[in-house]
C-alpha positions in Angstrom: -10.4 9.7 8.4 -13.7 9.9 6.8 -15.2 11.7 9.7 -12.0 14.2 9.9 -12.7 14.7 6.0 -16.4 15.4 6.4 -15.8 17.7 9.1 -13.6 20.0 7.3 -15.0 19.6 3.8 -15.1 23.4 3.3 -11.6 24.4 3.5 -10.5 20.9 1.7 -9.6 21.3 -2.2 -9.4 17.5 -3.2 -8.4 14.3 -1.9 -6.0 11.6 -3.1 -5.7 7.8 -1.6 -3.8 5.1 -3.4 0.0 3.5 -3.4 3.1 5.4 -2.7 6.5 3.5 -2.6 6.1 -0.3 -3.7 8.5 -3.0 -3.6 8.4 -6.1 -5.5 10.9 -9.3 -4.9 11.1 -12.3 -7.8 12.4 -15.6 -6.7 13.2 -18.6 -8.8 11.2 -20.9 -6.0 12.4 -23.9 -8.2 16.3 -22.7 -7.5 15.5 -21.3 -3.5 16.3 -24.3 -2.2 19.5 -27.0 -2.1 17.0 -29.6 -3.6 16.5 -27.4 -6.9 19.6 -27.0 -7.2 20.8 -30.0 -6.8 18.5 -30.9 -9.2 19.4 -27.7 -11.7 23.1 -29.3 -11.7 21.8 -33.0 -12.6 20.3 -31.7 -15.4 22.7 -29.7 -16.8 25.1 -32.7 -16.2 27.5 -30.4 -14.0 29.4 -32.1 -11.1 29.9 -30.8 -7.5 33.6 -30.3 -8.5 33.2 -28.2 -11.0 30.5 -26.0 -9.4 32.3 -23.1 -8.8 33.9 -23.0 -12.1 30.1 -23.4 -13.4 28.6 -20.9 -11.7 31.0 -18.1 -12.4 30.6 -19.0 -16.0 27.4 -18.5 -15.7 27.1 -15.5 -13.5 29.7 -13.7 -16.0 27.0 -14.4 -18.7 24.2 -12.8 -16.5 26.4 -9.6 -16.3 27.4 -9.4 -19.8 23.5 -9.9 -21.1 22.5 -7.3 -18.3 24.4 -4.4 -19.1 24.6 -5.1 -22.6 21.8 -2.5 -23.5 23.6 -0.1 -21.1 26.6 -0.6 -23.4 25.0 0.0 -26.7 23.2 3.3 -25.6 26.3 4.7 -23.9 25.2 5.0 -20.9 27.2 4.7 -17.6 27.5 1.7 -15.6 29.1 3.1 -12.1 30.4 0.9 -9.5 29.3 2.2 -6.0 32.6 1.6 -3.4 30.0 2.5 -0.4 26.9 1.6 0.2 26.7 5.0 2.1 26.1 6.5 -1.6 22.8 7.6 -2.3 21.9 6.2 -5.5 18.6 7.7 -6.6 20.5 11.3 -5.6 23.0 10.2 -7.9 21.3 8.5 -10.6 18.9 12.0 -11.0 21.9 14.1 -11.3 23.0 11.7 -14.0 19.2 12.0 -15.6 19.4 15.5 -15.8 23.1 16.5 -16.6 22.2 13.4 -20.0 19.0 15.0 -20.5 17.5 11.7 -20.0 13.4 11.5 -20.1 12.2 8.2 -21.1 14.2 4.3 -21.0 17.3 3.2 -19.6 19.4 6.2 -17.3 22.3 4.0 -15.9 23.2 1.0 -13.8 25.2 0.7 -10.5 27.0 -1.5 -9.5 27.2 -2.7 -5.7 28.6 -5.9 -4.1 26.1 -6.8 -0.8 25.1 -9.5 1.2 23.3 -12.2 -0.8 21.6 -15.9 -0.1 23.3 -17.9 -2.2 24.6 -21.5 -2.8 28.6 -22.7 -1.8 30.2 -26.2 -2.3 32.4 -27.8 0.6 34.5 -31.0 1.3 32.3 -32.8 4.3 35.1 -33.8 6.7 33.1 -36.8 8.0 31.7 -38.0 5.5 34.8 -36.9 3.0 32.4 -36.0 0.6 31.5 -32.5 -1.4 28.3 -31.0 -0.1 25.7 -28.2 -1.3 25.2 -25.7 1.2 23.1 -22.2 1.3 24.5 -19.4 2.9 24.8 -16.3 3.3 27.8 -14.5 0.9 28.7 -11.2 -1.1 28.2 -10.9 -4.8 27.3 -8.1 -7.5 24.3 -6.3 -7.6 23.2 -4.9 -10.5 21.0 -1.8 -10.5 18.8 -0.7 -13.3 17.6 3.3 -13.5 15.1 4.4 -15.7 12.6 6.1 -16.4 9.7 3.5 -17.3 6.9 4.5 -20.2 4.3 4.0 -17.5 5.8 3.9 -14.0 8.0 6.9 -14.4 11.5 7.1 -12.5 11.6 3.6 -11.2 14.6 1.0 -10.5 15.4 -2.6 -10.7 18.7 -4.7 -9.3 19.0 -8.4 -9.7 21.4 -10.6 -7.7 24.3 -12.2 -10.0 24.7 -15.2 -8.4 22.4 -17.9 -7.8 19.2 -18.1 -7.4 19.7 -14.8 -9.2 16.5 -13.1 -6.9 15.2 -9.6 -8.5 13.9 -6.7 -6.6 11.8 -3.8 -8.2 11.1 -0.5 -6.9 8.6 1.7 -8.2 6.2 4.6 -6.8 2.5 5.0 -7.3 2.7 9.0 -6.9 5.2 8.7 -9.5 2.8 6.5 -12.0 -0.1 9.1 -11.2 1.9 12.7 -12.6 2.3 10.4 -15.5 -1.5 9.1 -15.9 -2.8 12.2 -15.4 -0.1 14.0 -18.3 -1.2 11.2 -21.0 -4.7 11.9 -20.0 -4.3 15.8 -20.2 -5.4 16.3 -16.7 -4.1 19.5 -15.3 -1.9 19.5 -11.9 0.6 21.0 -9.9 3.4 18.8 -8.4 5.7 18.6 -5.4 7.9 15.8 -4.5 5.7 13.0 -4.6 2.3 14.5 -4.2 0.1 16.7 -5.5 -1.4 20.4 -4.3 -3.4 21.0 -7.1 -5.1 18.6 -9.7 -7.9 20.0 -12.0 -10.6 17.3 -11.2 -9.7 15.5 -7.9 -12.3 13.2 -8.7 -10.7 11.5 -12.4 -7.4 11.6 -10.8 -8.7 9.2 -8.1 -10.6 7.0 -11.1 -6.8 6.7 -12.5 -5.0 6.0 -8.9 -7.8 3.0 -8.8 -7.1 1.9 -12.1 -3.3 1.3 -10.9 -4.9 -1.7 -8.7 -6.0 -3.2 -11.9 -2.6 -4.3 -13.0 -1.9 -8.0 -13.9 1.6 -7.6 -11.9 2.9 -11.2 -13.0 3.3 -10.3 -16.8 4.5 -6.6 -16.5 6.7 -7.3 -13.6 7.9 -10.6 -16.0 9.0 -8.0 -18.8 11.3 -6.1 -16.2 13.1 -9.7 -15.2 13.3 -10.2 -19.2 15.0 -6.8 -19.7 17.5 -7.5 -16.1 18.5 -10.9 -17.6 17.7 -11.3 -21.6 20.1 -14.4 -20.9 17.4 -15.8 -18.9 15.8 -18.9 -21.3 19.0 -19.4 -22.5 20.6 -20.2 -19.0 17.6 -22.2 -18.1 17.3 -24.3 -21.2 17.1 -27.6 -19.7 15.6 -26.6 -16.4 12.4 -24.5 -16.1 12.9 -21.6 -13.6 10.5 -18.8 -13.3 9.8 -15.8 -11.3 7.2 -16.0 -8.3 6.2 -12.2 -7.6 5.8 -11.1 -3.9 5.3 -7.4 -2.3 7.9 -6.8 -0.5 7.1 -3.5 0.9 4.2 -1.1 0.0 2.9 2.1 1.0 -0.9 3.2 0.6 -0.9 7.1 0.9 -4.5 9.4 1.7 -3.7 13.3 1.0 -6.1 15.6 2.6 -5.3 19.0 1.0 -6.3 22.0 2.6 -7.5 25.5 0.4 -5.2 27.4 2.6 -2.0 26.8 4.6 -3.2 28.4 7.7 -5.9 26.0 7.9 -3.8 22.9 8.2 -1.0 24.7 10.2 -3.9 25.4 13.1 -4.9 22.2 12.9 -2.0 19.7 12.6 -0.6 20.4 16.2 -4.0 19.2 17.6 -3.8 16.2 15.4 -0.5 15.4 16.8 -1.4 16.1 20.7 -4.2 13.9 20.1 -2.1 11.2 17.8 0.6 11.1 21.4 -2.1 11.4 24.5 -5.1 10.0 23.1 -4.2 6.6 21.1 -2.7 3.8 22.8 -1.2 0.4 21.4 -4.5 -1.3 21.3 -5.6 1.3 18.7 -2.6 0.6 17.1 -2.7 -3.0 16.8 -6.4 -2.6 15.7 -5.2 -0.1 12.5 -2.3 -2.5 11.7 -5.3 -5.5 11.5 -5.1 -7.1 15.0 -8.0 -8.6 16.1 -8.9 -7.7 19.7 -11.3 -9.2 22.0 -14.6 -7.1 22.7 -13.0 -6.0 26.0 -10.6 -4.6 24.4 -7.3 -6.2 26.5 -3.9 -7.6 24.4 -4.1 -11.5 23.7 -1.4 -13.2 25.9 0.0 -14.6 23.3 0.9 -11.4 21.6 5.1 -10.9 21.8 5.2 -7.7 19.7 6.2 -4.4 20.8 4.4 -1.4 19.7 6.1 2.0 19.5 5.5 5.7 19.0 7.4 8.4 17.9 7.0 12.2 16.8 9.9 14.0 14.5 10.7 16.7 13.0 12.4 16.7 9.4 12.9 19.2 7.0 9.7 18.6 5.2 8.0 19.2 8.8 6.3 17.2 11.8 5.3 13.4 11.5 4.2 11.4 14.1 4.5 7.2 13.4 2.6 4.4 15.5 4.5 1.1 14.2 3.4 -2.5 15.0 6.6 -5.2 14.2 7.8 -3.4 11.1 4.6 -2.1 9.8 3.2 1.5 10.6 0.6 4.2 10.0 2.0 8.0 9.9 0.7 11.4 9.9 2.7 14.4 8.5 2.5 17.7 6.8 4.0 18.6 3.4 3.8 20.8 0.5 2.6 24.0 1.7 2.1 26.2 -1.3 -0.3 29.0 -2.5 -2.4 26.3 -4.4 -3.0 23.9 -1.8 -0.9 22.0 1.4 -1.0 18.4 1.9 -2.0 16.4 5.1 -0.6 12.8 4.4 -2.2 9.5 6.6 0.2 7.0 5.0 0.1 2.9 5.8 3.4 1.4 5.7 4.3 -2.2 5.0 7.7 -4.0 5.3 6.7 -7.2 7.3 3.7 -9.2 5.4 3.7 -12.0 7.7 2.3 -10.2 10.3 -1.0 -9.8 8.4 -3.5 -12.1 7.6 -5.5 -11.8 3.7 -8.8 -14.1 4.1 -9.7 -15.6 0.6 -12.4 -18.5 -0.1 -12.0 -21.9 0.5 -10.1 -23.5 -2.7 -10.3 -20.3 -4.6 -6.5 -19.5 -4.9 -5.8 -17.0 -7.4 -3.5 -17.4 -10.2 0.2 -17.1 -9.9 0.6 -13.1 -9.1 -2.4 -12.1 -9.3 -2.8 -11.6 -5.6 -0.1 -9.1 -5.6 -2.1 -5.8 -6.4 -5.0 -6.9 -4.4 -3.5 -7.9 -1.2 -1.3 -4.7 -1.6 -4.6 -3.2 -1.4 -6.4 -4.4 1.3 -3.0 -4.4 3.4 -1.7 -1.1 3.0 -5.1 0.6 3.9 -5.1 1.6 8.0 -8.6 0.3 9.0 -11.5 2.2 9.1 -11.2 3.3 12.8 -8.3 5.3 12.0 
């Protein structure tokens, strides 16, 4: 990329690398097991046979906390009877129709597929036992438009463990960094043909990897469940903080459209007849040996594919849910955007080396590893 970038510095305008789409989970580690809670009943003296009265008690006190700020702003709380809907779609129909440009813009409501706990009579040993499964239970989804992360959403699960997901988008974060900072630019979608001064709009993408994610991620949980210390009184259950999925986006943007328009079908011709999976597997982080043949021990599958979609041509190599793309976008009179984007939704396959015995504090990995993950290696 660095090469491509020097060799076509003169018709380039600016260039932007830094995250696009991330996705957080928060699991009560202390309640992901049968063990915990086991133990999260003994404590709160509650018997196997009264379980499911128990948990509905508290579940219904989850939901009433939850939406309770939803209730005293008057905004809607929508129950979705598909999960064909699309919610953003909907939820920035509801933004703009309310006039809506800062805190909460709605909640939806969705029953899905959730890990969660169940209580059955043992026919040999004629007892009651604590099981984990897989159920259906509420969802509850949380719009808004966040003071620093812009348009953003968070759902938490309202049944035990009660597990939290939050979904927020770097490009998103940047529009509004650069507007507090007074930093001129033109946006489209998610990315940007024009900035003022390329170069301080990268100095603010870089400062988003500077964020202690366990406390600000810890005030979303507080605002999903403000019934949270009061459910967990006499049992201490807090939030462990992984990245679920995360994107790390480069835009290349070209002075002129014709410029990139000549030169993207070469990039793709090259992208489908030049690279094979070992150059994959080497830009997803696979180690190869100096000959350059797969390890026999290697089971994945890798696959490439080019499509067209209404925002134009992108070609994907993917590597056992992870991928790097190339596409076109945003082709205006100010600039058009060539994005090299890294995309991550299976973390296991990756390895993150760290010292010996120098673990980092609960969550503080997140942003860094998110870093050094979601960037395609330097061959690419």
């Amino acid at each position: 990329m660095q090469e491509f970038i020097a060799k076509h510095r003169d018709e380039i305008t600016g260039v932007l690398s830094g995250f696009d789409r991330l996705v957080f989970r928060g699991t009560l580690r202390s309640l992901s097991h049968v063990n915990g809670m086991d133990i999260y009943l003994a404590m709160n003296k509650v018997l196997r046979k009264d379980f499911g009265r128990h948990v509905q008690q508290v579940s219904e006190r989850l939901k009433q906390a939850s939406l309770a700020e939803a209730v005293k702003r008057g905004r809607p709380v929508k129950y979705l009877t598909s999960p064909q809907v699309d919610k953003e779609a909907l939820v920035r129909k509801i933004a703009t129709q309310d006039g809506i440009r800062q805190g909460l813009i709605g909640v939806l409501t969705s029953v899905e597929l959730c890990r969660s706990f169940e209580v059955y009579r043992n026919r040999e040993t004629k007892q009651l036992d604590l099981v984990q499964r897989w159920r259906k239970c509420l969802f509850l989804y949380h719009y808004s438009i966040h003071p620093r992360w812009g348009f953003m959403h968070a759902r938490i699960q309202t049944w035990f463990p009660f597990s939290i997901q939050v979904c927020l988008n770097g490009r998103e974060w940047l529009a509004r960094q650069m507007a507090a900072a007074g930093l001129g630019f033109v946006r489209q979608d998610n990315c940007f043909p024009w900035v003022k001064d390329w170069a301080r709009a990268q100095r603010l993408l870089n400062a988003q990897l500077r964020v202690k994610w366990a406390s600000r991620l810890d005030e979303v949980a507080r605002q999903l469940n403000p019934a949270h210390e009061a459910i967990f009184r006499t049992f201490e259950a807090r939030y462990y903080w992984t990245t679920y999925q995360s994107e790390w986006a480069t835009d290349v943007v070209f002075r002129r459209a014709a410029t990139l328009r000549r030169l993207y079908p070469r990039l793709l011709h090259h992208a489908m007849t030049t690279l094979g999976s070992r150059d994959v597997m080497r830009y997803l982080g696979r180690r190869l040996p100096a000959g350059g043949e797969v390890p026999k021990n290697f089971h994945g599958e890798v696959v490439s594919d080019l499509r067209e979609r209404e925002e134009g041509v992108r070609i994907k190599h993917a590597l056992n849910g992870n991928s790097v793309k190339l596409y076109d976008k945003a082709f205006t009179a100010l600039g058009s955007v060539l994005r090299a984007e890294a995309t991550l939704h299976n973390g296991d396959d990756l390895r993150v080396y760290r010292p010996l015995g120098r673990r980092p504090p609960r969550g503080a990995r997140l942003a860094a590893d998110a870093t050094r993950d979601c960037r395609p290696a330097p061959a690419s």
